[in-house]
N, C-alpha and C positions, 0 to 999 in steps of 0.2 A: 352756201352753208359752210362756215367755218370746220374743221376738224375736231373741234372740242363737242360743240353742237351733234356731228353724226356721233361721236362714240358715247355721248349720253342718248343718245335715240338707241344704239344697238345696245348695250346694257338694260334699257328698259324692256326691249323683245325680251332677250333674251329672259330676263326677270319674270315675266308672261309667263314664257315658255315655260320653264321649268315647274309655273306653281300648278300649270292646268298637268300636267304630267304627275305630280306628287298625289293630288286630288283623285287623279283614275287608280292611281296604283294603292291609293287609302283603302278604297270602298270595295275591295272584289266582291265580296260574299252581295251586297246589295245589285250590282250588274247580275250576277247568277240569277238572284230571285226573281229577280225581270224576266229575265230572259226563259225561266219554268214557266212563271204564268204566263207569259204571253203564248209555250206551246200547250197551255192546258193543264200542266200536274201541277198539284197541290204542293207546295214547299212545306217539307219536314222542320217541325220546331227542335230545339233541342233538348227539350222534356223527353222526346219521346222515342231520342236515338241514342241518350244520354245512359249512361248504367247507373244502377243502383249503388249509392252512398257505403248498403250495409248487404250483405244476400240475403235474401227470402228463405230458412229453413226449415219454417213449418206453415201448413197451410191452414186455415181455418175447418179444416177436417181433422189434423192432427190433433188441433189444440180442445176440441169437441169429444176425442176421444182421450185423451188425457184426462177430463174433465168427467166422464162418465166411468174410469176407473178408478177414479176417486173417490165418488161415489159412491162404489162397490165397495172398496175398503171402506169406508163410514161405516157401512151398513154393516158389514162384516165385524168390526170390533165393536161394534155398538151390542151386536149380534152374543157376540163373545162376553163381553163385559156383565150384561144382564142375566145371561143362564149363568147360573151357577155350576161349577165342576167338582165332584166328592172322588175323592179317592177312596177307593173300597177297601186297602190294607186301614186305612185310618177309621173308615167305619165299626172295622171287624173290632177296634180298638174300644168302641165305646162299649161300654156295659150294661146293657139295658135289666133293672131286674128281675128276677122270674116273682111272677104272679101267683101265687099259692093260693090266697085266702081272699075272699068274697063277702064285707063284713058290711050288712044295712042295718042303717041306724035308725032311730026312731022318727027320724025327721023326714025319714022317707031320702037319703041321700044313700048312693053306692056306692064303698072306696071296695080296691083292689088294688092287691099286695100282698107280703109275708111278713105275719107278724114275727119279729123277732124277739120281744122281750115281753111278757105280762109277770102282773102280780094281782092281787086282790082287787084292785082301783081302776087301773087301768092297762091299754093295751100299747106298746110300740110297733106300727107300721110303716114297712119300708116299700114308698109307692117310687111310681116313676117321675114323681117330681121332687121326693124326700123323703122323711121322717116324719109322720104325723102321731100324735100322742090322742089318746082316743080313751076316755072317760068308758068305764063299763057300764053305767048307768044309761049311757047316750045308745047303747050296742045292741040290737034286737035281735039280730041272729049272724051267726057265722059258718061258714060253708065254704069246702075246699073244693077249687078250681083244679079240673083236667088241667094234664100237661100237655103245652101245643105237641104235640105230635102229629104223624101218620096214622092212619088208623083205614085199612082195607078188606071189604067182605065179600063176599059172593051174595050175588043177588038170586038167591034160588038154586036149583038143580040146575046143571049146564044139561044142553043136549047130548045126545048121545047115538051115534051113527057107527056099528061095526060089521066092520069088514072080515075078507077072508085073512090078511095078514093082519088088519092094523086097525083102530079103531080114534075116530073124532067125535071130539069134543069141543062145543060152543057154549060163550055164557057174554055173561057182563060183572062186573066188578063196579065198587064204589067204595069212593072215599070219603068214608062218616068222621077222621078225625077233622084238625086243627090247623095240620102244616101240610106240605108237599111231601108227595112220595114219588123218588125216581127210581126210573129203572123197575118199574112192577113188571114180575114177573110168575108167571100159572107154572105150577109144578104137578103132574099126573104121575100117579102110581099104579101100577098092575099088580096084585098081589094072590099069587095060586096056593099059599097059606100064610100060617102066621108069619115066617122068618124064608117065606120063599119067593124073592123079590123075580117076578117075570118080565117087567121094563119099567121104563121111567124114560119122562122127557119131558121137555119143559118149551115154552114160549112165551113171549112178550105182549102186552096190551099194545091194542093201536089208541094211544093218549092224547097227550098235549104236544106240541113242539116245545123246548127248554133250549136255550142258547148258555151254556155253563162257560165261567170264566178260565176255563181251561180249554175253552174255541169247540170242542164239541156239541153237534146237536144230536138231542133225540127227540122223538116224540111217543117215547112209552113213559112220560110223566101223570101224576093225577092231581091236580090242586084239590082243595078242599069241598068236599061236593057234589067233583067230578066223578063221572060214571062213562065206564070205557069196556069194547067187547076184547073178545081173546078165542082163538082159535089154532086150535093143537092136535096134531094125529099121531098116536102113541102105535109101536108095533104090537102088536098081538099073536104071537105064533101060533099058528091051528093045532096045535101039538098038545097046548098050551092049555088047560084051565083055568080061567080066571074067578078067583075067590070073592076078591071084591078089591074097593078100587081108593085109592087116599089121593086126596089133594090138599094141596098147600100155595099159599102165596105167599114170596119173597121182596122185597123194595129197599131203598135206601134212602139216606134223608141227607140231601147238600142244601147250603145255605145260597 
């Protein structure tokens, strides 16, 4: 073998050599994978050791309850939108007119209101929805209307229980007007003559409850109707003759 001959033979090993060496040091990750399965464990993909692109900051619990507070506000301004809300300085504003006169007509129809203006012909009435002009020919009778008021009585004799110092009194009370009466309250008098006052004292109905826009409640109210008792124990000194006896009932009227 000539010299030229061997060193084209070693340049081709060598040539060999190096490609099967490039080819192992290519593939490591696939030698590994072999070499897992063949002791049994399962080779991790890279799905699944891989991190996420974006982080996860709500879970489908979070967004479930975002979802049902939203809701809540729906319902809550839907809530709001529909009832209506009256300011009660703006109320107090309108003018509703007082009711005097109670005038039926032939046609068998009832207006109520105050007449304000007549002459021979006819009548001017001011109702609550205007001015109506009213023919006196058309007019069969006219009759004036109670004012709404309060209006409280005694329903009978109260009882009457005396004692050695002091003497009780029970009854019931009622409200034959129109409107509200608060704050009703029994007033007894002891009287040993004309001008010789021996006690006085007073108490309050057990009534209604009233929530007043001034944040107080009571329940010594009557609406119209209502009947409510009262019980008061006035002194009476044994010293004392008692002539005979006044009572009286006191209330207020708030809107």
């Amino acid at each position: 073998m000539s010299i030229s001959k061997y060193i084209n033979f070693l340049f081709i090993i060598l040539l060999l050599t190096g490609c099967s060496k490039k080819d192992k040091n290519i593939s490591p990750d696939v030698d590994e994978a072999i070499e897992s399965s063949e002791n049994g464990e399962k080779p991790s993909s890279f799905l699944e050791t891989a991190e996420p692109f974006y982080p996860l900051k709500e879970t489908v619990e979070d967004i479930q309850a975002q979802l049902n507070d939203l809701h809540a506000r729906v319902i809550e301004y839907e809530t709001r939108v529909s009832t209506p809300s009256f300011n009660t300085e703006v109320l107090k504003m309108i003018k509703v007119p007082q009711l005097n006169h109670e005038i039926n007509l032939t046609n068998g129809t009832l207006i109520q209101g105050t007449i304000i203006q007549e002459n021979m012909d006819q009548l001017i009435v001011q109702t609550q929805i205007g001015q109506l002009t009213i023919d006196k020919g058309n007019v069969e009778a006219i009759k004036e209307i109670a004012p709404a008021s309060a209006k409280i009585d005694f329903d009978g004799d109260a009882d009457e229980k005396i004692m050695a110092e002091s003497r009780l009194y029970s009854g019931t009370v009622t409200n034959t007007g129109l409107h509200r009466a608060d704050f009703v309250r029994i007033i007894y008098q002891l009287w040993g003559g004309e001008t010789d006052l021996i006690s006085s004292d007073s108490t309050f109905v057990e009534g209604s409850q009233v929530v007043y826009q001034s944040g107080v409640i009571t329940d010594t109210a009557l609406r119209p109707g209502e009947t409510a008792e009262f019980f008061l124990e006035i002194k009476s000194p044994s010293d004392k003759k008692v002539q005979y006896i006044t009572r009286d009932i006191h209330w207020d009227s708030y809107e």
